[in-house]
N, CA, C and O of each residue as an XYZ file, in Angstrom:
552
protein
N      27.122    208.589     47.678
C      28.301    208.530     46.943
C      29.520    208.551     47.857
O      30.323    207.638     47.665
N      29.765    209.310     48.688
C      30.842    209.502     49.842
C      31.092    207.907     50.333
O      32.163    207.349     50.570
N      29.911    207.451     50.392
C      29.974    206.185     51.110
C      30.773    205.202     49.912
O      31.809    204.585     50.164
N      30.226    205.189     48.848
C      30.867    204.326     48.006
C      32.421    204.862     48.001
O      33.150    203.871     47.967
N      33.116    205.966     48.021
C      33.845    206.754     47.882
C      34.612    206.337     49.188
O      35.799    206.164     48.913
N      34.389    206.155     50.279
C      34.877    205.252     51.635
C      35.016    203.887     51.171
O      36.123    203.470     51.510
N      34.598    203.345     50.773
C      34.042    201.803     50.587
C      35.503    201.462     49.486
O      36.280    200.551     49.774
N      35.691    202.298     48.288
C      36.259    202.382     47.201
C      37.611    202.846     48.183
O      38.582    202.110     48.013
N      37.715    203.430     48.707
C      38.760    204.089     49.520
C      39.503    202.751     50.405
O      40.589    202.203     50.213
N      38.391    202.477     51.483
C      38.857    201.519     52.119
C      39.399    200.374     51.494
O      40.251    199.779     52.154
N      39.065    199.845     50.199
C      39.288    198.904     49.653
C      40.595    198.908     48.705
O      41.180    197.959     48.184
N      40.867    200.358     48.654
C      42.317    200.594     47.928
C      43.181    200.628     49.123
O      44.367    200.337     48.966
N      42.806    200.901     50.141
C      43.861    200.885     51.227
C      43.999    199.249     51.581
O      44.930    198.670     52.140
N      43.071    198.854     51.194
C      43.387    197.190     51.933
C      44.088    196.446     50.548
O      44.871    195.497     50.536
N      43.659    197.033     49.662
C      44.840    196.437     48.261
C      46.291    196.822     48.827
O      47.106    196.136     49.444
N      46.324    197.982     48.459
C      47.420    198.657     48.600
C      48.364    197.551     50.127
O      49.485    197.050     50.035
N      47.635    197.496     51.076
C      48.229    196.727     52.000
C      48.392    195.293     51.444
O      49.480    194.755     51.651
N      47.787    194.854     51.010
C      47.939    193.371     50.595
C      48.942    193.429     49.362
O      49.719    192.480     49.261
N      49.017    194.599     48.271
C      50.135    194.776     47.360
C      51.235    194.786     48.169
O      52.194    194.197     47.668
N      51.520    195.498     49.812
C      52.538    195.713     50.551
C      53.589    194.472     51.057
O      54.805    194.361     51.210
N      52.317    193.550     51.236
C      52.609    192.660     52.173
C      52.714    191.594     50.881
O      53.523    190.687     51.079
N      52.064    191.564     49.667
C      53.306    190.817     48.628
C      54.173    191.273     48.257
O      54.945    190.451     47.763
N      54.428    192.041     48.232
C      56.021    192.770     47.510
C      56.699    192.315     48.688
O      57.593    191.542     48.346
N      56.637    192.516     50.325
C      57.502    191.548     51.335
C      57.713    190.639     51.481
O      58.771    190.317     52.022
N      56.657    189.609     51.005
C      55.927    188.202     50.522
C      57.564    187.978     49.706
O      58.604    187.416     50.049
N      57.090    188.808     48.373
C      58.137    188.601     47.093
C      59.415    189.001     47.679
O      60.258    188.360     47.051
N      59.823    189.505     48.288
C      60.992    189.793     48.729
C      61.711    188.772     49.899
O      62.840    188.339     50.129
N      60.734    188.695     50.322
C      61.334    187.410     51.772
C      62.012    186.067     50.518
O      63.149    185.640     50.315
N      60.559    185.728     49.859
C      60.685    184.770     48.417
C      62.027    184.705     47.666
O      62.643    183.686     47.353
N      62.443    186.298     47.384
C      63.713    186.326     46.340
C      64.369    186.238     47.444
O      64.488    185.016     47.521
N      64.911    186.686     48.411
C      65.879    186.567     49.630
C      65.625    185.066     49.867
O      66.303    184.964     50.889
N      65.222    184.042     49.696
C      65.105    182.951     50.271
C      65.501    181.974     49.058
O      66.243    180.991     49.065
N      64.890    182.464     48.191
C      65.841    181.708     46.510
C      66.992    182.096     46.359
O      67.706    181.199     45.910
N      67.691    183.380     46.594
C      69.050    183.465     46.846
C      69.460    183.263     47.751
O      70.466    183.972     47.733
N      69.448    182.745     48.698
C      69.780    182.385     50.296
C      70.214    180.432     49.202
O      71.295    179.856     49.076
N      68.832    180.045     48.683
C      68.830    178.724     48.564
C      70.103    178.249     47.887
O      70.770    177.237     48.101
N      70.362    179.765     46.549
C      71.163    179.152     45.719
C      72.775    179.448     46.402
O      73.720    179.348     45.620
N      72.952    179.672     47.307
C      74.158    179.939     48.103
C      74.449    178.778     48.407
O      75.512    178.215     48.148
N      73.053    178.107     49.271
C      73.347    177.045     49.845
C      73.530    175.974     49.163
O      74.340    175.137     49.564
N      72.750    175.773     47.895
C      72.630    174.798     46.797
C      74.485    175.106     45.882
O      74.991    174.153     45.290
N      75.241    176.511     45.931
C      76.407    175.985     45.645
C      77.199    175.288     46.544
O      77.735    174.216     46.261
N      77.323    175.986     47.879
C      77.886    175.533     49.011
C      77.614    173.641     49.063
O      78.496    172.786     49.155
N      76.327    173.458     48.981
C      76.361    171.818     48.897
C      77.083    171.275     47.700
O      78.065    170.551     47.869
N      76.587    171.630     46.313
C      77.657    171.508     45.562
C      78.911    171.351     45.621
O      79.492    170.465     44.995
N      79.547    172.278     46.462
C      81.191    172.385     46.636
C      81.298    171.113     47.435
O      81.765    170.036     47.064
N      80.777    171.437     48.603
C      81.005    169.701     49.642
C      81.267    168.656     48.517
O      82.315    168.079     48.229
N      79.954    168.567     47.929
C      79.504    167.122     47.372
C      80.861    167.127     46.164
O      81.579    166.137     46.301
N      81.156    167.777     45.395
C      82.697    167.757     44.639
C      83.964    167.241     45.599
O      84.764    166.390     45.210
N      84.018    167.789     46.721
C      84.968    168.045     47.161
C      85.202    166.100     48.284
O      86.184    165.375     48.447
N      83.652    165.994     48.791
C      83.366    164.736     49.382
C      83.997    163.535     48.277
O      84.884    162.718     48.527
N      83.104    163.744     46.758
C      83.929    163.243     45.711
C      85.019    162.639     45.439
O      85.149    161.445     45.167
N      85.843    163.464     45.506
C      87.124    164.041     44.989
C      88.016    163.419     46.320
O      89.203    163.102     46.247
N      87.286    163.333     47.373
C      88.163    162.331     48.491
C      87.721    161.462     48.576
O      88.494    160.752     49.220
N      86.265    160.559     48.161
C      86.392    159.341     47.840
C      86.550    158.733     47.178
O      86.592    157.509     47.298
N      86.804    159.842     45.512
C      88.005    159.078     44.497
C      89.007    158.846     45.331
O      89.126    157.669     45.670
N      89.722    159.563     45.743
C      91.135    159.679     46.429
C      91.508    158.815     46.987
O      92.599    158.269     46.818
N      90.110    158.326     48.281
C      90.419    157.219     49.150
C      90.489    155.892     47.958
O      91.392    155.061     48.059
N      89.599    155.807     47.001
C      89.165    154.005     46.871
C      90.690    154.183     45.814
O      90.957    153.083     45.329
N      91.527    155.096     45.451
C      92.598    155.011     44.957
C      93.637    154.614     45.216
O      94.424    153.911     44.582
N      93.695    155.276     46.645
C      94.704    154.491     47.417
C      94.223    153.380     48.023
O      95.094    152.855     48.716
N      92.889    152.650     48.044
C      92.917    151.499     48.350
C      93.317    150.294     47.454
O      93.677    149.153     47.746
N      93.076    151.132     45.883
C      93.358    150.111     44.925
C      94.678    149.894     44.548
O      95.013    148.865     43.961
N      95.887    151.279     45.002
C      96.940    150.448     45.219
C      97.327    149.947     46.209
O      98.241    149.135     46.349
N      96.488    150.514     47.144
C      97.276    149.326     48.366
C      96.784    147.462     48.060
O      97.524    146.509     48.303
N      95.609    147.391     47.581
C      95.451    145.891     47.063
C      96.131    146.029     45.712
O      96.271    144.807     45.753
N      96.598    146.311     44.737
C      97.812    145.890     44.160
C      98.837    145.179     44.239
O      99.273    144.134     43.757
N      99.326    146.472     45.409
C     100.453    145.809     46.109
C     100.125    144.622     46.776
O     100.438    143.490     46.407
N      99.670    144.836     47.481
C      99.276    143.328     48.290
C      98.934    141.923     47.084
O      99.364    140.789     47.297
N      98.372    142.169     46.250
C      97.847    141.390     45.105
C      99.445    141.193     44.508
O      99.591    140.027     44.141
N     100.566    141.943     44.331
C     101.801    142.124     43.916
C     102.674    141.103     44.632
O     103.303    140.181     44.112
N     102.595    141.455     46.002
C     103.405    140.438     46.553
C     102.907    139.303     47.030
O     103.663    138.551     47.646
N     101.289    138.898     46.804
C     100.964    137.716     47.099
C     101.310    136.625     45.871
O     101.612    135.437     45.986
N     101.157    137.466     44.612
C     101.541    136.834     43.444
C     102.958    136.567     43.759
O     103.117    135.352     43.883
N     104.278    137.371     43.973
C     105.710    137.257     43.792
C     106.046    136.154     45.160
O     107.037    135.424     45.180
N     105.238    136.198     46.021
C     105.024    134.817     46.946
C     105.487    133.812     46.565
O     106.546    133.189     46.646
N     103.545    133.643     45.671
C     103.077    132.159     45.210
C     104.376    131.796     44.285
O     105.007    130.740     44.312
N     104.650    133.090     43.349
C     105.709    132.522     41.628
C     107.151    131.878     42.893
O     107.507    130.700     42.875
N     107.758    132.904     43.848
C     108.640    131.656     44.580
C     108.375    130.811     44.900
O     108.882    129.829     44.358
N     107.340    130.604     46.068
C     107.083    129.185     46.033
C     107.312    128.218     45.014
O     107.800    127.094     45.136
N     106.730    129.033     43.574
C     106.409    127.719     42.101
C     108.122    127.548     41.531
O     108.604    126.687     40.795
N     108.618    128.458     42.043
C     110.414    128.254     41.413
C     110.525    127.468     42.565
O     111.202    126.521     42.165
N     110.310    127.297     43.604
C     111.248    126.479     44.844
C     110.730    125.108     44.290
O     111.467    124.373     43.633
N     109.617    124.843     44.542
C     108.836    123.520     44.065
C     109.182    123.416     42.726
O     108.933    122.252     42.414
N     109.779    124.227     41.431
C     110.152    123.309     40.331
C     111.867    123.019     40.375
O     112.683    122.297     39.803
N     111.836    124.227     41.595
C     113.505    123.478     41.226
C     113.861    122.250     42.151
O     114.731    121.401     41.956
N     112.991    122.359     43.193
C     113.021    120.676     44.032
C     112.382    119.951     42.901
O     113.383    119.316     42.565
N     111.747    119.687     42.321
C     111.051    118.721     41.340
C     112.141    118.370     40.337
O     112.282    117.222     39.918
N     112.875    119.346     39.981
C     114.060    119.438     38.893
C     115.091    118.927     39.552
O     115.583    118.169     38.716
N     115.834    118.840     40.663
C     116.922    118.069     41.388
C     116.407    116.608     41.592
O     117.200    115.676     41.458
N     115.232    116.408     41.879
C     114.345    115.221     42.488
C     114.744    114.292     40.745
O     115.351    113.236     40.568
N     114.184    115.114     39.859
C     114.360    114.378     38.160
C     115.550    113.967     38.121
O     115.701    112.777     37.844
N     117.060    115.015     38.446
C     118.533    114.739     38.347
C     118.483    113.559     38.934
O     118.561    112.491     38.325
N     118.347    113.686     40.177
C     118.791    112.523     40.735
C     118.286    110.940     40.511
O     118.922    109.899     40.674
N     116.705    111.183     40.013
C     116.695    110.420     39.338
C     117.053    109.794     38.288
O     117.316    108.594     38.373
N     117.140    110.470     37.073
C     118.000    110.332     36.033
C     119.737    109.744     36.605
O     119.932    108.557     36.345
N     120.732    110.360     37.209
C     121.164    110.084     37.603
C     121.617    108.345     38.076
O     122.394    107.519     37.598
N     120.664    108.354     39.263
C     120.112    106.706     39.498
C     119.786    105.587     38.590
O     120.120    104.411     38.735
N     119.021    106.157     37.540
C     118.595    105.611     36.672
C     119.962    105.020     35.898
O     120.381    103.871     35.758
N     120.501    106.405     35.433
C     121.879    106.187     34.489
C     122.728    105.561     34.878
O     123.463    105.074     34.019
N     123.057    105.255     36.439
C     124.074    104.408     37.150
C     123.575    102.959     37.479
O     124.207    101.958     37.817
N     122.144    103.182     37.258
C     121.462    101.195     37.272
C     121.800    100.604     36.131
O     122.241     99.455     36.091
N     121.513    101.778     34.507
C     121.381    101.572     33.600
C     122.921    100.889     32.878
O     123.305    100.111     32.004
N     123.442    101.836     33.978
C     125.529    101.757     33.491
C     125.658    100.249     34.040
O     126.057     99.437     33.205
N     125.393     99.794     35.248
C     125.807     98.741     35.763
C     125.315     97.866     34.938
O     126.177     97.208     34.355
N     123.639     97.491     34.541
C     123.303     96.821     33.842
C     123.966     96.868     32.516
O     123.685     95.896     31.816
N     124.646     97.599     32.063
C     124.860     97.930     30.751
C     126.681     97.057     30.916
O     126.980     96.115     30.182
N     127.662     97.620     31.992
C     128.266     96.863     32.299
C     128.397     95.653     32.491
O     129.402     95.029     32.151
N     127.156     95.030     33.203
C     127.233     93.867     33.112
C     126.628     93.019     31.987
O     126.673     91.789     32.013
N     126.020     93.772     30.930
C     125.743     93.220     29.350
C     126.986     93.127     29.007
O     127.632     92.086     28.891
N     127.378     94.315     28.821
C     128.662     93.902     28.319
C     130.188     93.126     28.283
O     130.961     92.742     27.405
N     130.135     93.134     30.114
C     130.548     91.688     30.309
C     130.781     90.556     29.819
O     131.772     89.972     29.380
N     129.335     90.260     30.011
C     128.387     89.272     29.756
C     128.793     88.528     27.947
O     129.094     87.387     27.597
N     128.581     90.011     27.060
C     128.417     90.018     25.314
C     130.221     89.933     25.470
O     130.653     88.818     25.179
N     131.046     90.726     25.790
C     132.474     90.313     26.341
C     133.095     88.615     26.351
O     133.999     87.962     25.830
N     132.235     88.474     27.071
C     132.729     86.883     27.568
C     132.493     85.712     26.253
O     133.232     84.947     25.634
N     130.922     86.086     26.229
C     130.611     85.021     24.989
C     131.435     85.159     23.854
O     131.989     84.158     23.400
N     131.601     86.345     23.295
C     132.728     86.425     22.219
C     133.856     86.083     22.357
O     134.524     85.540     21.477
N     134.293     86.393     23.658
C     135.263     85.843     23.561
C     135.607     84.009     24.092
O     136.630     83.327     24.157
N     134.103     83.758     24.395
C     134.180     81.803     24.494
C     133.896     81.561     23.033
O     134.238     80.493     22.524
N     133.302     82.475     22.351
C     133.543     81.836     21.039
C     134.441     81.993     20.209
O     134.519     81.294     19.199
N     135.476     83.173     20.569
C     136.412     82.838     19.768
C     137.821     81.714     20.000
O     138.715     81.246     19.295
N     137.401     81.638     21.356
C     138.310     80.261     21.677
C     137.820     79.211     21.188
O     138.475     78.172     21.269
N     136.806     79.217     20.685
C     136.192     77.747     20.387
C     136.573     77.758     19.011
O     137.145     76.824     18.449
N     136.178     79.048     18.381
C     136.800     78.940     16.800
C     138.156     78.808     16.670
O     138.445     78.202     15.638
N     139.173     79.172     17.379
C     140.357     79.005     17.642
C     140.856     77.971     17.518
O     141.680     77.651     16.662
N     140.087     76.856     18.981
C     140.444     75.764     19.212
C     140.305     74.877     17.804
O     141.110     74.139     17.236
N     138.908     75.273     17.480
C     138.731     74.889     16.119
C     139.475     74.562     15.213
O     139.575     73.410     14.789
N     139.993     75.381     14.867
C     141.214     75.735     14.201
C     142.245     75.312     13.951
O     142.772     75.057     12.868
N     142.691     75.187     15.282
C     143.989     74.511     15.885
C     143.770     73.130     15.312
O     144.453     72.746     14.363
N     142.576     72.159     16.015
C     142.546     71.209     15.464
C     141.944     70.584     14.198
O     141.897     69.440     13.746
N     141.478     71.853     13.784
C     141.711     71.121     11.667
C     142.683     71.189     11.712
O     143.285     70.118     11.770
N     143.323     72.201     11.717
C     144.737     72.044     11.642
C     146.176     71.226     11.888
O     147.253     71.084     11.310
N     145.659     70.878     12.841
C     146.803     69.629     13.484
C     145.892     68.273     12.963
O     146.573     67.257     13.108
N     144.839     68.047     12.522
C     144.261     66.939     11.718
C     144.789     67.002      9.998
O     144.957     65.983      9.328
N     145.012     68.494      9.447
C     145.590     68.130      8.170
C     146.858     68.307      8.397
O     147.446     68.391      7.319
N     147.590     68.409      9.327
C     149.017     68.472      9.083
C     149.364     66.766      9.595
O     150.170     66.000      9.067
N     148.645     66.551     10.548
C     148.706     64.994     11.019
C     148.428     63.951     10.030
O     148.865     62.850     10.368
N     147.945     63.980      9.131
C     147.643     63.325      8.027
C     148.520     62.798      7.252
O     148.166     62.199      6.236
């Protein structure tokens, strides 16, 4: 019996040690899950904070291409006023040209419609004259 009583003995002492050495087990364990979750906020914070400056950055990149997009547009729209208002003087002057070919020609219609009326009214005139001096000659 003593012997079982050693045996039973020894074997609570080697529990008892192996209960020891998990409860250190469990303790290293909880010290190492709270160690983790330190670190797991700490990354957290970075990763917000990393975030939060590469919102920041692609923000200010999107107004800096705005702007740039801003004044490439207010560029091109001068350019499109320079080119319609050369296109628009280019029309004047045509018009212009046009209206002073159109005047001359128109001048010289009228001349022209000028003259005949008035060769025909000399002719009706003359006309005139001589019925006239044919019934008074009579």
């Amino acid at each position: 019996m003593e012997k079982r009583v050693l045996t039973l003995e020894l074997v609570v002492e080697q529990n008892t040690k192996m209960v020891e050495r998990l409860d250190r087990s469990m303790a290293q364990l909880t010290q190492a899950v709270a160690d983790l979750r330190v670190q797991m906020g700490q990354g957290f914070a970075d990763l917000r904070q990393e975030m939060a400056q590469g919102q920041a950055d692609l923000r200010k990149e999107l107004v800096q291409v705005q702007i740039e997009l801003r004044r490439e547009m207010a560029a091109d729209h001068e350019k499109l006023q320079n080119k319609i208002a050369i296109v628009q003087v280019d029309m004047r002057q045509e018009m212009i040209a046009g209206f002073a070919e159109e005047r001359k020609s128109g001048d010289k219609k009228f001349f022209w419609l000028l003259s005949a009326h008035f060769s025909t009214f000399i002719a009706i005139v003359g006309f005139l004259i001589k019925y006239f001096m044919d019934v008074y000659a009579k």
